[in-house]
N, C-alpha and C positions, 0 to 999 in steps of 0.2 A: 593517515590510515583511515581506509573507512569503515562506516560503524556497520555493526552488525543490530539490526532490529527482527524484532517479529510484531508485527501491528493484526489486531485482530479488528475483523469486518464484523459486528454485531447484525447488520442486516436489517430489514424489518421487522425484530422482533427485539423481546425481552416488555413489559411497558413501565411506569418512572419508578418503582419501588425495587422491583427485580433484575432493571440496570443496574443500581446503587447498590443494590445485595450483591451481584457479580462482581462489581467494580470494588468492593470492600473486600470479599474475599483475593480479588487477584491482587491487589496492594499489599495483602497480610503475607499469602504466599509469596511473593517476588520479596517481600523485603526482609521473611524468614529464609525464601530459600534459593534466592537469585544472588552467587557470586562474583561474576562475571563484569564484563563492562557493556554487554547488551543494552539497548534501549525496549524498552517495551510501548507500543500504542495501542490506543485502545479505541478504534473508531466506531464510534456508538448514531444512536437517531438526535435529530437534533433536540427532541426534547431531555436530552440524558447529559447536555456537552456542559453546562455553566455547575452542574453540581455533579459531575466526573473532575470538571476542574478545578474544583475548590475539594477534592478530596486529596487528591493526587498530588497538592502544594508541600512540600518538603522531601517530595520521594524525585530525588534526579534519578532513577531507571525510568519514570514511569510519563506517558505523556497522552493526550488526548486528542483525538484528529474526530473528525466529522466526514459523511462518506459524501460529501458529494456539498456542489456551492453554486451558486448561477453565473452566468458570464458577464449579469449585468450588472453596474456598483450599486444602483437602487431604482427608486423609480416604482411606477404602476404596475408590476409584475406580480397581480397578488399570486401567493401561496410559494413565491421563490422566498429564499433564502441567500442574502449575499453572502461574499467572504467577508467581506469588513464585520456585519454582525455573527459571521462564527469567529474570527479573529475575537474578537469582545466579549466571548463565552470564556477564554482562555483557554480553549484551543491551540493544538500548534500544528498540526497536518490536517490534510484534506486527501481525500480519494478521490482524484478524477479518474476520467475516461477508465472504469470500473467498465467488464462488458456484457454487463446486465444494463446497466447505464446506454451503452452505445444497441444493445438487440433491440430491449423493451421499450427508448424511450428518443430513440435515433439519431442517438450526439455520435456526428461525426468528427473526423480531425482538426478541421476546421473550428469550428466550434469549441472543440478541448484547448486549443491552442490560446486561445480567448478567454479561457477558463484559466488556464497556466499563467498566464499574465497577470486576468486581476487576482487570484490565489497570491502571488507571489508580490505584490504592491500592498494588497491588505498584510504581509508577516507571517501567511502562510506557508509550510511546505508541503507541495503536493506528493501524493505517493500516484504516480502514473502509471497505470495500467496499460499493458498491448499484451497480446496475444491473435494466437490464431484459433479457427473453430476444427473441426473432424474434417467436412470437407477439403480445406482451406491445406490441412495438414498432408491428406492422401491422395490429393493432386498435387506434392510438391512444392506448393506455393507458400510456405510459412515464413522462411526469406522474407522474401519480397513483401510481405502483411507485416512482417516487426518493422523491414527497413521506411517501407512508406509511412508505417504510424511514428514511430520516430522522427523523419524526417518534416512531416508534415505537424505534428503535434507537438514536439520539443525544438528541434534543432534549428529553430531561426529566438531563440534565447541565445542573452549575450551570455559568455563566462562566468560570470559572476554570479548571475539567474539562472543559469544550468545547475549549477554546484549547489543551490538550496533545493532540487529535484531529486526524490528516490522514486525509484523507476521498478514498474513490480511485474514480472512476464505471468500470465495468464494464461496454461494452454485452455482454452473455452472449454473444448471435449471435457476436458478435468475436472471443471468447476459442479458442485454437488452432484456428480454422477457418482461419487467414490470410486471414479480411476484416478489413476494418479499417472505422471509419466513418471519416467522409470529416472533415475537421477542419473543415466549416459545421456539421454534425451535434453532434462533441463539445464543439463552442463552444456551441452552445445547450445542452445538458442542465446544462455545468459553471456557465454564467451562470445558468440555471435554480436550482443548488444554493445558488450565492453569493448570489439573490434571496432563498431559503425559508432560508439560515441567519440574513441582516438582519432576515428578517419576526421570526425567534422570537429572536432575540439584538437585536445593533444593525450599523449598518452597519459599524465600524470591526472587529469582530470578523469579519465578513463579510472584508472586503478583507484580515485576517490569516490566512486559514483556507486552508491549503496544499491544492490538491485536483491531483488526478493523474488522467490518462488511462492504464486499463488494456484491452487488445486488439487484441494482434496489431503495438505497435510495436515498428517498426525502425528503423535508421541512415536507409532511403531517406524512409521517412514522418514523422520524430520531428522535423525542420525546420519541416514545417508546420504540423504539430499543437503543437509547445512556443512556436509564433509568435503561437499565439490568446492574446485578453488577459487568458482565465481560465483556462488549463492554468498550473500549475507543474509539471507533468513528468512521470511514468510511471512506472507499475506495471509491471513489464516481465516474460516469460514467457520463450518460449524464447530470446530476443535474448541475456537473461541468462547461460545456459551455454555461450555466447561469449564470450570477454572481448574478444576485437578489437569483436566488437560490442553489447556493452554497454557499454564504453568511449567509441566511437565514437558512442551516444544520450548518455551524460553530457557528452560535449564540446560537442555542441549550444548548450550552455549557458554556455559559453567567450564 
């Protein structure tokens, strides 16, 4: 069976005292008021991950990812950040190919793919982001932008290293504009996904392959969209720097 998570994207913001206040209340709420079997992630800045993970120690809902990691294992790269030393925060997910990541900072597929690998050699699991943008969408071509980020970003992973991957569809247009797509929209791109990951894997691997809705949910939309039969749940943005309502999209799940 696969799991159902909601991992929240902290972003560039919060700085070390008012991650740890956020982080404190979302522990308090999930473990008064989370009954389910949900996992909750909380992917914060790197300065927030070694004392997110030393809070989080005893709560199995609760886990901590970092949004992004370099492709190199170390080495002269000042201001990068490896997976080995987020793995060593105690850390257990990473955000790649995130598509502020791929506009603002020009990681391509290529490049995430490289990212996937060492993530997943350091004990990380990545939450992989594809989507497509507005243009991308109203030329038809949205297809073909999951199937090539896929194909070119995951699918030359063996089985084994496929199955530690949750996979998060992004429609770009969505992300802080406060649209949202309508959850007929995200149910087909995410059944789309589960199809192109059976074609290149097999079906059982398919139906175990956690995939998430990221853009623009909240408490009022995260009902309808966590009800389709191929969401397991959200990538979450600003909802996240709420804990009444990030709380309130993990309950959902209740």
């Amino acid at each position: 069976m696969r799991k159902k998570i909601v991992a929240g994207n902290w972003k560039m913001n919060l700085d070390y005292n008012e991650g740890l206040a956020l982080f404190s209340e979302v522990i308090n709420m999930v473990k008064d008021e989370v009954t389910g079997q949900q996992t909750v992630v909380v992917c914060s800045p790197f300065i927030h991950l070694h004392s997110l993970a030393q809070l989080a120690k005893g709560y199995d809902k609760v886990a901590v990812g970092a949004q992004n990691a370099s492709d190199k294992e170390a080495g002269a790269y000042t201001g990068e950040v490896s997976a080995k030393q987020v793995r060593s925060t105690g850390a257990e997910y990473v955000i790649l190919g995130h598509s502020e990541r791929r506009q603002y900072f020009g990681e391509q597929n290529d490049v995430l793919a490289v990212k996937t690998d060492v993530a997943l050699k350091n004990g990380l699991k990545p939450i992989f982001c594809i989507g497509e943008t507005l243009d991308e969408r109203e030329s038809e071509q949205h297809f073909e932008v999951i199937k090539t980020q896929l194909k070119e970003g995951l699918f030359h992973l063996s089985t084994e290293h496929f199955e530690q991957v949750v996979i998060a569809y992004e429609p770009v247009w969505a992300i802080g504009t406060g649209k949202t797509a309508t959850a007929e929209q995200a149910q087909e791109i995410h059944a789309f996904i589960r199809n192109e990951i059976a074609s290149n894997y097999t079906q059982e691997v398919a139906d175990n392959t956690t995939i998430l809705y990221g853009g623009s949910a909240n408490p009022k939309n995260a009902p309808e969209l966590f009800s389709q039969p191929d969401i397991d749940g959200g990538l979450i943005g600003g909802a996240s720097l709420k804990s009444r309502d990030f709380t309130d999209i993990v309950k959902v799940f209740n």
